[in-house]
C-alpha positions in Angstrom: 3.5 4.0 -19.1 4.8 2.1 -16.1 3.5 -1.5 -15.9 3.4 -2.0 -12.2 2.6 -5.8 -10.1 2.7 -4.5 -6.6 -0.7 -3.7 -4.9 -1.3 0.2 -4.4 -0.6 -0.6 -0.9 3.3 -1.6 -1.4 3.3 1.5 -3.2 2.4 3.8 -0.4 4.8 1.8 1.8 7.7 2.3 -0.4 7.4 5.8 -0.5 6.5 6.4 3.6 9.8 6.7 5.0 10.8 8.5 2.4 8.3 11.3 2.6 8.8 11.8 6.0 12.6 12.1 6.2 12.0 14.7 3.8 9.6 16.8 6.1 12.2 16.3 9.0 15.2 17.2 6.8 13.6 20.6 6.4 14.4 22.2 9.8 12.4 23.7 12.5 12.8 27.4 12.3 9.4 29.1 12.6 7.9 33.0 13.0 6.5 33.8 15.9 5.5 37.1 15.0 1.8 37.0 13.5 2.0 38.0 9.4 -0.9 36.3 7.9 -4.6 36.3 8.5 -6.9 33.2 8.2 -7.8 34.4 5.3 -4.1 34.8 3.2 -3.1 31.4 4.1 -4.2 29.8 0.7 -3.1 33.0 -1.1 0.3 33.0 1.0 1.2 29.1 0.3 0.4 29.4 -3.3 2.9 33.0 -3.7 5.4 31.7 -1.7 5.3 28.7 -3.9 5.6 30.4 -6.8 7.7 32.5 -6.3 10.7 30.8 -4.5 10.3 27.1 -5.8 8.2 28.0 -9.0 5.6 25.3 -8.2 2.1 25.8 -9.0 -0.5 24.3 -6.6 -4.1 24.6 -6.0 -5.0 25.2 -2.7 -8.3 25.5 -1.2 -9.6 25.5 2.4 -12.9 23.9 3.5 -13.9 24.1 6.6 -10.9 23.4 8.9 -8.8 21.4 6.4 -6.7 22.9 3.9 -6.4 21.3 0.4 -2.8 21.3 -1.3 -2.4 20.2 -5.0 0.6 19.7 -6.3 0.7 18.1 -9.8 4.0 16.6 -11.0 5.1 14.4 -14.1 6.7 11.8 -12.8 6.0 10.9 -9.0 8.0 7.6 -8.3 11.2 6.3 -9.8 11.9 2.5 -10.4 14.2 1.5 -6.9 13.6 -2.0 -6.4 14.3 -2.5 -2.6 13.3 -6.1 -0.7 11.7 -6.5 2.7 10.8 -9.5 4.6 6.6 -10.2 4.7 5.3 -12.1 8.0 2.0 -11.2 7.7 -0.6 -10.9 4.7 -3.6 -8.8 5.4 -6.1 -9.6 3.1 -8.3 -7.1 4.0 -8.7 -4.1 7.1 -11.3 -1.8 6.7 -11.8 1.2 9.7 -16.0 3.3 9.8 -17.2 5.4 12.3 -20.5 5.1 12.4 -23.5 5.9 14.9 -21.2 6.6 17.1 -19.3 3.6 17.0 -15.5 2.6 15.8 -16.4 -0.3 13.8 -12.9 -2.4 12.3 -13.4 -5.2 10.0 -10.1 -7.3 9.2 -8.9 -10.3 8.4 -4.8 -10.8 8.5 -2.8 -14.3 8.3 0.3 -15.1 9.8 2.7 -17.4 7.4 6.6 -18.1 7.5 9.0 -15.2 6.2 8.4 -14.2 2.5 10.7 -12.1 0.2 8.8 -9.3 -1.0 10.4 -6.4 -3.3 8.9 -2.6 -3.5 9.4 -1.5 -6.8 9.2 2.3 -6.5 10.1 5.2 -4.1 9.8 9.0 -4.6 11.1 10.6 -7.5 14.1 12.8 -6.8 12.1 15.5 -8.3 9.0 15.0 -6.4 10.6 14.7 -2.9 12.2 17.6 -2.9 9.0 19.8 -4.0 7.1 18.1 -1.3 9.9 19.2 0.9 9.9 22.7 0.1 6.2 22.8 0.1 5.9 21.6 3.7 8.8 24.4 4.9 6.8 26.9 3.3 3.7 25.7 4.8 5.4 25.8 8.0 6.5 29.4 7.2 3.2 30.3 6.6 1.0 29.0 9.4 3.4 29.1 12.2 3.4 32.8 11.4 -0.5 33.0 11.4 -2.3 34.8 13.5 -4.2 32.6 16.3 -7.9 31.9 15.2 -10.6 29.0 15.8 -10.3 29.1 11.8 -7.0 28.3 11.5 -6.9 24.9 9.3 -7.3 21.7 11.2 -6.2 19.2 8.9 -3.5 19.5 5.8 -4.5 17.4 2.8 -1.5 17.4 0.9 -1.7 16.0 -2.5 0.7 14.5 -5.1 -0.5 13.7 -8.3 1.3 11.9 -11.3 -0.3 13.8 -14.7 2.0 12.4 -16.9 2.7 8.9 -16.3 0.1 5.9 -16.2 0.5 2.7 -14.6 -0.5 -0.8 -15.7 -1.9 -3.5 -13.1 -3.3 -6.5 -14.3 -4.5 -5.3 -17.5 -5.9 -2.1 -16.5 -4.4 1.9 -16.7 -4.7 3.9 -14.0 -3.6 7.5 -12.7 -1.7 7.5 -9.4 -1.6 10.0 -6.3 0.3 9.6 -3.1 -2.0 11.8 0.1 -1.0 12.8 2.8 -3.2 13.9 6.0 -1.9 16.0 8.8 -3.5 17.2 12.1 -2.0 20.5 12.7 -1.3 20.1 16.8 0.9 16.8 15.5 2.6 19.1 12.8 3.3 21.6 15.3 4.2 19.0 18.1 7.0 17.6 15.4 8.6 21.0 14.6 8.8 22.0 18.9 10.6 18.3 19.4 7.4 17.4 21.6 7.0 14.3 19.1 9.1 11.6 17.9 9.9 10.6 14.4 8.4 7.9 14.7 5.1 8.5 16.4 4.5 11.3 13.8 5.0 8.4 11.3 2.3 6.5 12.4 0.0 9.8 13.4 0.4 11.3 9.5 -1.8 9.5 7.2 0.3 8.4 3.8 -2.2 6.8 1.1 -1.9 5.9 -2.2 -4.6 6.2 -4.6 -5.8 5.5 -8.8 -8.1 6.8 -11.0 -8.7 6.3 -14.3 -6.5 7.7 -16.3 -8.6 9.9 -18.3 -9.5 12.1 -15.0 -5.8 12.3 -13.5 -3.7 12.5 -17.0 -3.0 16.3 -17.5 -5.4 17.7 -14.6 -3.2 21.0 -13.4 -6.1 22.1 -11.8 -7.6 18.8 -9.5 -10.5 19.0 -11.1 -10.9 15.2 -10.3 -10.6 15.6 -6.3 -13.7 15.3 -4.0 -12.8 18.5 -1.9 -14.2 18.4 1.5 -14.1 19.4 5.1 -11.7 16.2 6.8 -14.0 15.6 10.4 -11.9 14.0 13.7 -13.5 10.8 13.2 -12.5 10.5 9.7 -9.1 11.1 10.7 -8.8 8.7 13.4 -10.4 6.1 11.6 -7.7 6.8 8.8 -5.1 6.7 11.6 -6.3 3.4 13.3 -6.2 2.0 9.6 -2.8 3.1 9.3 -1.3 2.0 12.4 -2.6 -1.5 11.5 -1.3 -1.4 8.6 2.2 -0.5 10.1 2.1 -3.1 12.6 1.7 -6.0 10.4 3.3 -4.4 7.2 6.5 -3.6 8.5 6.3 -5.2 10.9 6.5 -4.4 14.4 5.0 -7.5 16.0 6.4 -11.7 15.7 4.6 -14.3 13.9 2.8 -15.6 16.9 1.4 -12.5 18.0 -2.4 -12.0 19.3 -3.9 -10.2 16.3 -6.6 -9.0 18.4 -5.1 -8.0 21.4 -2.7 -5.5 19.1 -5.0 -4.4 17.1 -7.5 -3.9 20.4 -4.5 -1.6 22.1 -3.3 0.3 19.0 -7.3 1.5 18.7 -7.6 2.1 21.8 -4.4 3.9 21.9 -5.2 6.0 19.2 -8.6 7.7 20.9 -6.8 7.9 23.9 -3.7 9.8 22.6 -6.5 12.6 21.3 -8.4 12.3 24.2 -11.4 11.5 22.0 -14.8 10.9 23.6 -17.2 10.9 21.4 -17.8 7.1 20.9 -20.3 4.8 22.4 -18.4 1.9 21.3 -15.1 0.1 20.0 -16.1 -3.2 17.4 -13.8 -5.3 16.1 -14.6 -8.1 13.8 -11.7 -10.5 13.0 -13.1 -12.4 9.6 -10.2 -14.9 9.7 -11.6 -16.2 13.3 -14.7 -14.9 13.5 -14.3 -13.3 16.6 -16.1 -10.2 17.5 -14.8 -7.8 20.5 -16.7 -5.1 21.9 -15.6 -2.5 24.1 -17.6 0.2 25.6 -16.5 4.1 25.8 -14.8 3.5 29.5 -13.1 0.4 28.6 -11.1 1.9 26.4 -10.6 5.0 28.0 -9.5 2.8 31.0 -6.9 0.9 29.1 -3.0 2.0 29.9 -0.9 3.7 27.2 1.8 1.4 26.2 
């Protein structure tokens, strides 16, 4: 059992960059040559698997997202690593609902604080994400073209061994990742930075009780369903907050508002998305509400 104090958020952070360097690190030779069907992708990703790196996954596709289960026994490693805090966001919540982007969030500014992640990947489970993500490369980049091709990746990681211990309470832990394919593709071709693709792949960490995670080779506990643009974006807008005042990329004496207004607004734009009547925030902290309409935001300049 692993007793852990850091919030599940820290945790995700700590592993971030280190999932991604992994993805990069695994080269960008593809197929051109059609070999699969819509249809063999799970069948293909699971073989290859197998086969070459002796991982077993479950791997489902609904809809347009394809599901990727990858159990492992031990997920993170103790690597106690310290980063400065600037910001504390107590809470930052993203819906999309009636067609409407509705974010709720209340974040403080306070002088520099010491803060220590306690984990990172496991040496073990980085590389099988790695080699999981080349052979998913392998595998749809030599797909034939199809409005079925998957959408959305939903790579997940899942601890079945070890439990962790937070304020009294065990939990099981799994680290997510979401990936829109054109990003995935735009990564591999050099037509996106590192960094962008950072804040464009969504990287979540997430408990359950420990009876439902503990020894599940199968993901019987995972909700499987078909991921939908807006939930994606919502997840992205999420993130990119996140970013900004985790990391972070802005000073002290920022206007929360104002980045949190252009990273929203940059995200729908970037996808060209449309289908919104409205952008709402609601900063609890000051109380302030912003609303902007469809055009507004469509109108604002990409920074």
């Amino acid at each position: 059992m692993m007793k852990s104090k850091p919030s599940l958020k820290n945790l995700a952070r700590a592993v971030l960059s280190l999932l991604f360097i992994s993805f990069v690190i695994s080269g960008c030779s593809y197929s051109t040559t059609p070999t699969y069907s819509k249809a063999d992708i799970p069948i293909a990703i699971a073989d290859i698997c197998k086969k070459e790196y002796k991982l077993d996954l479950v791997i489902k596709q609904i809809g347009s997202t394809l599901w990727i289960y990858m159990p492992v026994e031990q997920l993170l490693e103790k690597s106690p690593q310290k980063f400065t805090e600037k910001f504390t966001i107590l809470s930052d919540d993203v819906q999309y609902k009636n067609k409407t982007f509705e974010l709720t969030y209340n974040i403080k500014p306070h002088p520099d604080k010491e803060k220590t992640n306690e984990y990172k990947y496991s040496k073990d489970a980085l590389e099988k994400v790695n080699n999981v993500w080349m052979v998913v490369r392998r595998v749809i980049f030599s797909t034939e073209k199809s409005d079925q091709t998957p959408q959305f990746f939903y790579l997940i990681v899942a601890d079945i061994k070890n439990t962790f211990e937070s304020f009294g309470q065990k939990f099981g832990l799994q680290i997510e990742q979401l990936t829109f394919y054109p990003d995935f593709k735009k990564v591999f071709y050099g037509l996106l930075s590192i960094t962008e693709y950072q804040h464009r792949s969504i990287q979540e960490s997430n408990r359950f009780p420990a009876l439902e995670i503990i020894g599940d080779t199968e993901g019987r506990h995972i909700q499987y369903r078909d991921v939908t643009m807006e939930d994606f974006l919502s997840k992205q807008i999420k993130q990119r907050l996140e970013l900004k005042f985790e990391k972070p990329e802005v000073g002290r004496n920022v206007d929360i508002d104002k980045e949190i207004e252009n990273l929203a607004a940059y995200t729908l734009k970037i996808y060209d998305y449309k289908d919104f009547y409205n952008l709402e925030m609601h900063n609890l902290a000051t109380k302030n509400r912003i609303i902007l309409n469809r055009a507004a935001v469509m109108e604002k300049v990409l920074e």
